[in-house]
C-alpha positions in Angstrom: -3.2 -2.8 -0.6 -2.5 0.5 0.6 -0.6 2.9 -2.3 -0.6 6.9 -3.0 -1.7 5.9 -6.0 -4.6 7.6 -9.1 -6.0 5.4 -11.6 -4.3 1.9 -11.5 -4.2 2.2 -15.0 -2.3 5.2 -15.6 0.5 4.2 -13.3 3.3 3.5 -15.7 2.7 7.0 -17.5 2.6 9.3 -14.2 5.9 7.2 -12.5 7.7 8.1 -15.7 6.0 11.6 -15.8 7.4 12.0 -12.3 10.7 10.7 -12.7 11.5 13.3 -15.9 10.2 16.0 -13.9 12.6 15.4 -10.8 15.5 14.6 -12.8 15.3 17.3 -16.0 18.6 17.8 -15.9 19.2 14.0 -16.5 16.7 12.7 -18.7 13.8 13.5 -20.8 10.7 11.0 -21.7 9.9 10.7 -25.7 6.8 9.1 -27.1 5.7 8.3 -23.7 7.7 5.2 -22.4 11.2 6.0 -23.6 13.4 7.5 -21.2 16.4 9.0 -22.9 19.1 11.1 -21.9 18.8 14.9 -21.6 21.8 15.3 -23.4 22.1 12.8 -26.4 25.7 11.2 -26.6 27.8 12.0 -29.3 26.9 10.1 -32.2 30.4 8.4 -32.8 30.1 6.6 -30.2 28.0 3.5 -28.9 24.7 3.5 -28.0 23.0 1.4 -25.4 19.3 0.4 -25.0 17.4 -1.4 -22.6 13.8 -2.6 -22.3 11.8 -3.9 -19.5 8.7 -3.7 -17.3 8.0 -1.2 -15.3 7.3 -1.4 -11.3 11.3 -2.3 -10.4 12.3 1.4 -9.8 14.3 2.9 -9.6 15.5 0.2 -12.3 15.9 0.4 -15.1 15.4 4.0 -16.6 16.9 5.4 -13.3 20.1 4.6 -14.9 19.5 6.7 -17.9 22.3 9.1 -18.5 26.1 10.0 -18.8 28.0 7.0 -18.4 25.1 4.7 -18.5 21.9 4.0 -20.9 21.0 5.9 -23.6 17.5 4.9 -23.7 15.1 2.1 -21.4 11.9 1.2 -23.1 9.7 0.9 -20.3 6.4 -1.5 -20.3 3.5 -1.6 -18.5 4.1 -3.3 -14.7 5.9 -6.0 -15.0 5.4 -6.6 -18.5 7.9 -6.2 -21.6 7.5 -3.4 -24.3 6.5 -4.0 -27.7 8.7 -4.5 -30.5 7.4 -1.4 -32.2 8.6 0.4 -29.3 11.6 -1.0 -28.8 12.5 -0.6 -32.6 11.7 3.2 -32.1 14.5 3.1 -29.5 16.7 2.2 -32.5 15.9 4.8 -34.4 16.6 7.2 -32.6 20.1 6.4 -31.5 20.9 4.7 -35.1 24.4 5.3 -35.8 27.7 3.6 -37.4 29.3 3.1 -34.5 26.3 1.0 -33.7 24.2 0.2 -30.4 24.3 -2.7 -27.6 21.0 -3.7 -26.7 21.1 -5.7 -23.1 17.9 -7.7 -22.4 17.6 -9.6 -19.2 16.9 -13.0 -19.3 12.6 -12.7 -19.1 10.5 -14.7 -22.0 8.8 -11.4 -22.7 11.5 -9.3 -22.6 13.6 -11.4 -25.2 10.7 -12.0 -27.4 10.1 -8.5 -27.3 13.7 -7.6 -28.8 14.4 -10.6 -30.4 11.5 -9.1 -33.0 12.7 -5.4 -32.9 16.4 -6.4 -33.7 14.7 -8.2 -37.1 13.2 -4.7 -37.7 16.0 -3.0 -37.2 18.3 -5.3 -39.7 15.9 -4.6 -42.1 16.2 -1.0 -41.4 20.3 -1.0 -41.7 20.6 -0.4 -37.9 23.2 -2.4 -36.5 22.3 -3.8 -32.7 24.5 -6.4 -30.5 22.9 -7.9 -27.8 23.7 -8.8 -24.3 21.2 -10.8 -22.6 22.0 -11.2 -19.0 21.3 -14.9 -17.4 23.4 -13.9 -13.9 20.5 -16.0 -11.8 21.9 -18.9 -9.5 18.6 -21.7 -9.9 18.2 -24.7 -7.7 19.5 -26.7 -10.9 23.1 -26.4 -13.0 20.9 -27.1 -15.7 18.6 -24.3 -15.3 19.2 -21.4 -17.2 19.8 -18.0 -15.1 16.7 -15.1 -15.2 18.2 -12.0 -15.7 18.4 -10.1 -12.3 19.8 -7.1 -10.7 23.2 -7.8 -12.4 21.9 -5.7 -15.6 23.2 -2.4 -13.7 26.4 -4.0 -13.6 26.0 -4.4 -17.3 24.7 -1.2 -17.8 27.6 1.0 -15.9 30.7 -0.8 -17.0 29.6 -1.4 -21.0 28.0 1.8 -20.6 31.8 3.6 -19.2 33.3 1.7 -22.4 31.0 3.4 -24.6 31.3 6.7 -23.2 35.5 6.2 -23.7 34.8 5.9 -27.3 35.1 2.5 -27.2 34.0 0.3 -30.6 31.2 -1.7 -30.3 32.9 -4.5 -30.6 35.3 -4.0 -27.2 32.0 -2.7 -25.8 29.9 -6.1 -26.6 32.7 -7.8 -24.9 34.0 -5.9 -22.2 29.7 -6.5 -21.2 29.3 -10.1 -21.9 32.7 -10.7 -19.6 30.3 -9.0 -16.8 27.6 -10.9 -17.5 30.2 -14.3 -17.7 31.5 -12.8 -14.7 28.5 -11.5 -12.0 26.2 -13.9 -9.9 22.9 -12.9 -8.6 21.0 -15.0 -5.9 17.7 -13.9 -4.5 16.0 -14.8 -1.7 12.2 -13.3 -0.7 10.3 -13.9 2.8 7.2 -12.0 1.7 5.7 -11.6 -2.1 5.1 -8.3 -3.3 1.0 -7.1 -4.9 0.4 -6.2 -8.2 -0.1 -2.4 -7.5 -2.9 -2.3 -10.5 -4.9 -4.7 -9.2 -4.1 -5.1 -5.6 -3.8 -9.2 -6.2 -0.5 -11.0 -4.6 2.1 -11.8 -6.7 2.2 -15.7 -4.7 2.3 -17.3 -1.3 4.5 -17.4 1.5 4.1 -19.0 4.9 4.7 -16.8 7.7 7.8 -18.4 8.8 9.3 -19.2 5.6 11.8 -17.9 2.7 12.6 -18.8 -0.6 15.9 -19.1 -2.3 16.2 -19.1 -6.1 13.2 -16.8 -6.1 13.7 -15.1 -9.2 12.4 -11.1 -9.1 8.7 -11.5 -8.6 8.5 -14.6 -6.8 8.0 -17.1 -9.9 8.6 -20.1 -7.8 10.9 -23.2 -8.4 13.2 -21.9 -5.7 13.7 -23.6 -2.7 11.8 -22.8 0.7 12.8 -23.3 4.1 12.1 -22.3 7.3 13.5 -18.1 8.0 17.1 -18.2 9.2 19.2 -15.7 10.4 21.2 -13.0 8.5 24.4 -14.3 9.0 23.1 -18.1 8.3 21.3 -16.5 5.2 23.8 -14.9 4.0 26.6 -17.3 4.6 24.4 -19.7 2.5 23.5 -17.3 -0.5 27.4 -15.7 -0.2 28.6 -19.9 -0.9 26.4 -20.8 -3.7 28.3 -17.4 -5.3 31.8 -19.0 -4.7 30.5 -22.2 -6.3 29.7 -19.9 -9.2 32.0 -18.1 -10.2 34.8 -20.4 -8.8 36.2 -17.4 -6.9 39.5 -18.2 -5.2 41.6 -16.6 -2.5 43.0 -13.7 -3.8 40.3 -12.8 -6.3 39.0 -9.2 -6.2 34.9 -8.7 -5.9 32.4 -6.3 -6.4 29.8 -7.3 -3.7 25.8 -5.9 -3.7 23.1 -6.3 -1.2 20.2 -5.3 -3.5 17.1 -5.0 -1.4 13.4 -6.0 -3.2 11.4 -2.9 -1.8 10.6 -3.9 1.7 13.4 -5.0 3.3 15.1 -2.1 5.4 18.6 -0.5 5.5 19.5 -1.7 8.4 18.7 -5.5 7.2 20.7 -4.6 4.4 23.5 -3.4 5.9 23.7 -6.3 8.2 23.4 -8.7 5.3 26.0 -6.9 3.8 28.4 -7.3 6.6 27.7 -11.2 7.1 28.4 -12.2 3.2 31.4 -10.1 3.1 33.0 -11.5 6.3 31.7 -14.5 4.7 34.0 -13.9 1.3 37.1 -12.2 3.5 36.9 -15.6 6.0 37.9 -17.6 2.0 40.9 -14.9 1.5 38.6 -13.3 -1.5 38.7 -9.7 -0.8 35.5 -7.1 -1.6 37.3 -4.4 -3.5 33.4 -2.5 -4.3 30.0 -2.4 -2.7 27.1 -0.9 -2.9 24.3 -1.6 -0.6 20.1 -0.2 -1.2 17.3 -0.5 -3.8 18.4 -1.1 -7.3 16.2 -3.4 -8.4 12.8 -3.3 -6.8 9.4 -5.1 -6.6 7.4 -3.0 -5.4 7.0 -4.4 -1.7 8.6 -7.8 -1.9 10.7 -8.5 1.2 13.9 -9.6 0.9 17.2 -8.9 -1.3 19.5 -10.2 -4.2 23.0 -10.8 -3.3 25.0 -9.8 -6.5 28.6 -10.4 -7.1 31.2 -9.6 -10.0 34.2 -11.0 -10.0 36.7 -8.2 -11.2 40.0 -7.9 -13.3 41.8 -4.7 -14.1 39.8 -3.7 -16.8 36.1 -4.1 -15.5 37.0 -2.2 -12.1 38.6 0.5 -14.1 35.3 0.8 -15.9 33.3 0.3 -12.6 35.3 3.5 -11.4 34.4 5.7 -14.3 32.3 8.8 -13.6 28.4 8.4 -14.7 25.6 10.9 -13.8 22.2 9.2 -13.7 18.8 9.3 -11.6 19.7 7.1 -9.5 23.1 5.8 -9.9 25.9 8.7 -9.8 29.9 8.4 -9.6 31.6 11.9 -9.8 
């Protein structure tokens, strides 16, 4: 493993260290592993949290800020926060118009909240959750990890709350995303674990894995590498099935790359699955192509897709001002 890197141990701290000292004008870190907003949002309106591991950057405190999250509880690499933590999170952003917590799909992550939103009812803080389950698995009746669809989450709920929506309208308008989006991943190389150096899994040389989940968790299916376009075309029709898009429906379409996979795969990626979705009359309205969602150098992507109505894209359009997500 080769990584500009100090003490293994200390990686989490410096990242976010780093991160608030590029982006000061942005956010600010508190109590060492919450990122909050520089600029605290008014307190009559709704409040969103996240929590998750750290090592996916820029997700997910990169999309601290105007528009977005108010605070993401960061853990260790690749491992959930404590409920202490998270419940501290709560605290600071308590108010009557009440917060939206979104959790993606990981045991540790919704163990992890499940016990800080007890706290917090104890406490009089009022939390709605979100817990995202976007994932396409081999089976119908596996239930869906929670991928790189959380941004999706994140920026539309987040353009609700910042309208001065209730949190009601705000819970809703983000569980119709979550309804909504469909994420499908597919890794030809497994990433390290940059504190310890060890691989994350196995991969022949000439194979990929679909249904990978985000760090390679297995239970996907592996075949021999294909092409872009035959990868793509592949990935793009287990979205249709999905979301049962139909000619005419509107998209949001995301190549989200998993830290090793270049641009210009990307981009061509991109390309195939949307000529893919035009060829079936449903038309790409959004995209967004790069590293959302990263693990550390996992090759490969996540092909995410939302299927829009006239509310969602509205929100989708709304300005937001964050680390690594901006729309003016």
């Amino acid at each position: 493993m080769k990584k500009f890197i100090n003490d293994p141990t200390h990686l989490t701290a410096e990242l976010l260290e780093g991160m608030a000292m590029a982006y000061p004008q942005k956010i600010k870190l508190e109590s060492e592993k919450l990122v909050c907003r520089a600029k605290p949002k008014s307190a009559d309106k709704v409040a969103l949290v996240t929590l998750g591991g750290s090592g996916h950057e820029p997700a997910l405190q990169g999309w601290v800020g105007t528009g977005m999250l108010d605070i993401s509880v960061v853990g260790d690499i690749f491992a959930a926060p404590g409920p202490p933590k998270v419940l501290e999170a709560f605290q600071k952003v308590k108010r009557e118009a009440g917060i939206l917590l979104v959790t993606l799909n990981h045991a540790g992550d919704v163990m992890s909240a499940d016990m800080a939103k007890q706290m917090a009812e104890a406490e009089g803080i009022t939390v709605k959750e979100i817990i995202t389950t976007e994932e396409i698995r081999p089976s119908a009746d596996e239930e869906g990890r929670g991928l790189g669809g959380c941004m999706l989450v994140y920026k539309i709920a987040g353009a609700a709350a910042e309208k001065g929506m209730t949190l009601d309208d705000v819970y809703r308008i983000g569980d119709k995303v979550n309804k909504n989006m469909a994420t499908i991943a597919v890794l030809s190389e497994i990433a390290t674990h940059p504190s310890t150096g060890g691989e994350c899994g196995e991969m022949g040389e000439q194979e990929m894995e679909i249904c990978a989940g985000q760090h390679g968790e297995g239970g996907g299916v592996r075949m021999d590498m294909k092409s872009s376009k035959d990868t793509a075309e592949l990935l793009a029709g287990k979205v249709v099935e999905k979301l049962g898009l139909t000619k005419g429906d509107e998209i949001l379409l995301m190549v989200n790359g998993s830290g090793k996979t270049t641009l210009m795969e990307m981009l061509i990626t991109f390309r195939d699955a949307a000529k893919f979705f035009e060829a079936k009359g449903i038309k790409v309205v959004r995209g967004e192509t790069g590293e959302f969602l990263t693990v550390q150098e996992a090759a490969g992507y996540q092909l995410i897709a939302l299927k829009f109505d006239a509310e969602t894209k509205a929100l989708w359009d709304a300005p937001c001002d964050t680390p690594y997500y901006t729309v003016a």
